[in-house]
C-alpha positions as a printed NumPy array, in Angstrom:
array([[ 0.   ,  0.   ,  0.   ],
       [ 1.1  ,  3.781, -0.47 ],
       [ 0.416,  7.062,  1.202],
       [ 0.754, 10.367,  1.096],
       [ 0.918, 12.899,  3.963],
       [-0.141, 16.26 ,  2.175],
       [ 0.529, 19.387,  4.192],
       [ 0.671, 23.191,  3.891],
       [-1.908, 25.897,  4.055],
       [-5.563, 25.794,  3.96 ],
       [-8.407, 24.017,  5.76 ],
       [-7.579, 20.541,  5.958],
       [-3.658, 21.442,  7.088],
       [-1.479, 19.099,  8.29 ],
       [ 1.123, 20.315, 10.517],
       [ 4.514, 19.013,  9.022],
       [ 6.268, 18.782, 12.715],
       [ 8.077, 15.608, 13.284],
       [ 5.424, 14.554, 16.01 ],
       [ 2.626, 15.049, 13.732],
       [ 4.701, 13.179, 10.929],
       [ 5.841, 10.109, 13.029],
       [ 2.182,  9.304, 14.622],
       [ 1.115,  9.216, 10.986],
       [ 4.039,  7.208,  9.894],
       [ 3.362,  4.965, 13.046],
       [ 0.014,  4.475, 11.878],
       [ 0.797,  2.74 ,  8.313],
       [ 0.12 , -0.836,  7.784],
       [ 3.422, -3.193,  8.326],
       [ 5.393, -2.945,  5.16 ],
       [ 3.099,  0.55 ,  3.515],
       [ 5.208,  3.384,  1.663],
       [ 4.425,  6.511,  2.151],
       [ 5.583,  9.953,  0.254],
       [ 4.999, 13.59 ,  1.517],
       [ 4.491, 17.133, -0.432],
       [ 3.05 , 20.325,  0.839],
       [ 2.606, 23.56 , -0.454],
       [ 4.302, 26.854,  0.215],
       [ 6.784, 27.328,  3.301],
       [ 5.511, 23.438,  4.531],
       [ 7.021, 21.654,  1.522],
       [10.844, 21.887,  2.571],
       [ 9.983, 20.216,  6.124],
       [ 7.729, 17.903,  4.465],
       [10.956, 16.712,  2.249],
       [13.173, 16.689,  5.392],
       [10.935, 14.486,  6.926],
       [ 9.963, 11.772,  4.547],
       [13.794, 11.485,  3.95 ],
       [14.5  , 10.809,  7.693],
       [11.461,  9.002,  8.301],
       [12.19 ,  6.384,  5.268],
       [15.599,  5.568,  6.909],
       [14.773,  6.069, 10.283],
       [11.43 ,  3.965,  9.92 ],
       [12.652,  1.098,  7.222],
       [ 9.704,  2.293,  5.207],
       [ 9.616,  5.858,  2.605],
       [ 8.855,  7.381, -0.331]])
């Protein structure tokens, strides 16, 4: 399976903090991929934390 965490401004925002980004990570199915993108200021931190969280968490976009 594959997800994507979409963040950045507007009304269904997702915070891209690394809390917010690990309890969704942490919430995959065993063995799920996930990717990330946001818009505006949100999409550099977004990056950032995919990359960590694919190495950190065995499982990334």
């Amino acid at each position: 399976m594959n997800f994507n965490f979409v963040g950045g401004r507007g009304r269904a925002e997702i915070p891209t903090r690394p809390d917010v980004m690990m309890a969704m990570k942490n919430a995959l199915p065993p063995n799920a991929n996930f990717t990330t993108c946001a818009v505006g200021p949100e999409q550099f931190p977004a990056n950032v934390l995919s990359f960590g969280g694919s190495y950190a968490g065995g499982n990334g976009g």
